[in-house]
N, C-alpha and C positions, 0 to 999 in steps of 0.2 A: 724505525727502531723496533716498533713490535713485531713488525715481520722477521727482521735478521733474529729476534728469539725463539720466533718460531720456527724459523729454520733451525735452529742451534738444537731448539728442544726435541724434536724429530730427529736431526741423527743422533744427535746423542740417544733418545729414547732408542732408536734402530740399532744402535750401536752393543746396549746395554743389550735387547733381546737375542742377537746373533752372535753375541761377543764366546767362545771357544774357550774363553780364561783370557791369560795371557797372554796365546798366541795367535799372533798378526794374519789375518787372511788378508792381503791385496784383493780378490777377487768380489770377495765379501764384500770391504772397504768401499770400492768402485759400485759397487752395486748400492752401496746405504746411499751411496751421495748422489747417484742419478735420480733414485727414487726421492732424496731431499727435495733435491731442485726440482723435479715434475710436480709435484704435490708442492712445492710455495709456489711456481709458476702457475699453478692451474689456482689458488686464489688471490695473488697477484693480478690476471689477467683483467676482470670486474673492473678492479680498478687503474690500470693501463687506459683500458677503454676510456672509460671518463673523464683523465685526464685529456688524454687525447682529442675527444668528444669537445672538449671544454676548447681546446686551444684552438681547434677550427671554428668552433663557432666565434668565439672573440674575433678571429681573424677574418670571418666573413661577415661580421658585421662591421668592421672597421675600415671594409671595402665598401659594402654599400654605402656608409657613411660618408665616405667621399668622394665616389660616383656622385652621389644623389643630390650633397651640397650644392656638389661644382655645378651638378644641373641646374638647381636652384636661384645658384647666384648667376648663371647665363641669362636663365629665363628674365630674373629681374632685370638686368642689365639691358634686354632688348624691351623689355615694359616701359623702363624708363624710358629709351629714345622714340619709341611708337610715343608716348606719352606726350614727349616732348613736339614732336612731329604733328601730333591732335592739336595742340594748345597753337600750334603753327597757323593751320590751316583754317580753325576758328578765326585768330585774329588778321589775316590775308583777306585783303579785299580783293583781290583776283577771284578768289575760295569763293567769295557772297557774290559776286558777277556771276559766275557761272553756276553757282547751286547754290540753292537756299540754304542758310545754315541748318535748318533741321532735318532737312535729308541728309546733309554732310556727316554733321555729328553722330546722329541716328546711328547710323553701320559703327561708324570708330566706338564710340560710346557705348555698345552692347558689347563689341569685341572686346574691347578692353578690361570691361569690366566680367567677361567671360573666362580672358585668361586670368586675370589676379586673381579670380574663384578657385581655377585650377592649379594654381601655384599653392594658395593657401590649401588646397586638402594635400598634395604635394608634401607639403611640409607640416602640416598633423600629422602623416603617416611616420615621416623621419623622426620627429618628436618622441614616436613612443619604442623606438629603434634599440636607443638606449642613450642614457643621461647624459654621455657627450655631448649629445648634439641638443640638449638644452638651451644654452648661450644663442648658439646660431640660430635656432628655429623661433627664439623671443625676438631676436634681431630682425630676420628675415616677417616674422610678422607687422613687427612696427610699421616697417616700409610696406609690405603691400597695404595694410592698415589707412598708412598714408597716403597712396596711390588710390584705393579709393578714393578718399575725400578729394584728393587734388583733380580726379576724374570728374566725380560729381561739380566742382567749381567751375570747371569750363564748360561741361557742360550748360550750366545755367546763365554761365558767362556769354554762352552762345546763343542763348535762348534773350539776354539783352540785348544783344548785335541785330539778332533779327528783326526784335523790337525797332531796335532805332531805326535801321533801315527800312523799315516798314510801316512808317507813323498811319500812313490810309489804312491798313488793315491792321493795325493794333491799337488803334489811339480809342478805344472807347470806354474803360474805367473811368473817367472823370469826362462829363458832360462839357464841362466849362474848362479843360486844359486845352488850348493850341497845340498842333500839331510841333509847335518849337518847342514849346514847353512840356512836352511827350517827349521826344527827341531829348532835352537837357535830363531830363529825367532818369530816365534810360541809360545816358552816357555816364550819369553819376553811378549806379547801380553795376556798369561794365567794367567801369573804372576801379569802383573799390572789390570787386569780385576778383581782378586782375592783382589786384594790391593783395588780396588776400592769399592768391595762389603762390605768387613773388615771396612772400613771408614765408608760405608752407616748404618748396622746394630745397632750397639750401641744407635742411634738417635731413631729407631724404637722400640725397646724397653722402653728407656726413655718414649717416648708417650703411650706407652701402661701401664706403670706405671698412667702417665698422666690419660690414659682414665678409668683404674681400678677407680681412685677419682672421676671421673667424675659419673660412675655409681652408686656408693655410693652416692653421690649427690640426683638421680635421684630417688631412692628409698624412698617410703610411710614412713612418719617419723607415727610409731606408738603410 
């Protein structure tokens, strides 16, 4: 609005300076209003810019936004089955035939907990992207959040398998326990480690449900 006055004010002031009286110049006339328009164009343009400026930026951030989720939600998606594949291969007794649980673990157990590291700065970066993706990156936290912990359990879950399977070379915390009574001990401790993980899982899924919506969210409505 205060530009079209500006404009107004200008020819008309042009108007008034050139003006003959009462008689009509055409040439005049064409000449006040090109100069009108170049002089509002030339401090219009500042702000053209800006706007403009503005609307790519929204726009490229609303692409990385769901580039980066979708990443997100990939990576988690193959975390979970590598995950699930770990918790496999700990409780496989083919797995403790051929290697000891703690070489096995060992590799998977750093790996995994290497990528959920890398996912989680992953998504601190997207977090301060912009407040869209607030929702998703609390989401996407939980679950790696989770993924730890459920890491760590089998871990230690493995770490009692070994145990049992190894009553000669673990039975020595208690002088006076049998080696059977190592072994029941042990089986208690693998068992409710196992129970504990069974609990954790289902939740971790749920959110991952959660975060699948979330990325649908996040995508360029066409």
């Amino acid at each position: 609005m205060g530009l079209y006055f500006f404009a107004f004010y200008v020819f008309g002031l042009g108007a008034f300076l050139l003006s003959d009286g009462p008689i009509f110049d055409p040439q005049k006339t064409y000449n006040l209003m090109v100069d009108t328009l170049t002089l509002t164009a030339y401090f219009l343009a500042p702000t053209t810019a800006i706007v403009l400026f503005s609307d790519w930026r929204e726009q490229h951030v609303e692409k990385l936004l769901e580039e980066e989720s979708s990443e997100i939600y990939d990576k988690i998606c193959q975390l979970l089955n590598a995950f699930q594949q770990y918790l496999f291969d700990v409780q496989d007794v083919d797995s403790l035939n051929k290697n000891s649980i703690g070489s096995t673990e060992d590799s998977s157990f750093t790996s995994l907990l290497d990528q959920v590291d890398a996912i989680k700065m992953k998504t601190l970066h997207l977090s301060k992207r912009s407040y869209k993706a607030e929702q998703f990156t609390s989401t996407a936290t939980i679950i790696l959040n989770g993924l730890t912990q459920v890491i760590m359990e089998v871990s230690i879950m493995g770490g009692f398998k070994e145990k049992l399977s190894n009553p000669k070379k673990y039975n020595y915390e208690y002088t006076d326990e049998t080696d059977d009574e190592f072994i029941e001990r042990m089986q208690l401790n693998y068992d409710g480690m196992y129970e504990q993980i069974t609990n954790d899982l289902p939740n971790l899924f749920t959110k991952k449900k959660d975060l699948f919506q979330l990325v649908s969210d996040l995508k360029i409505k066409k």
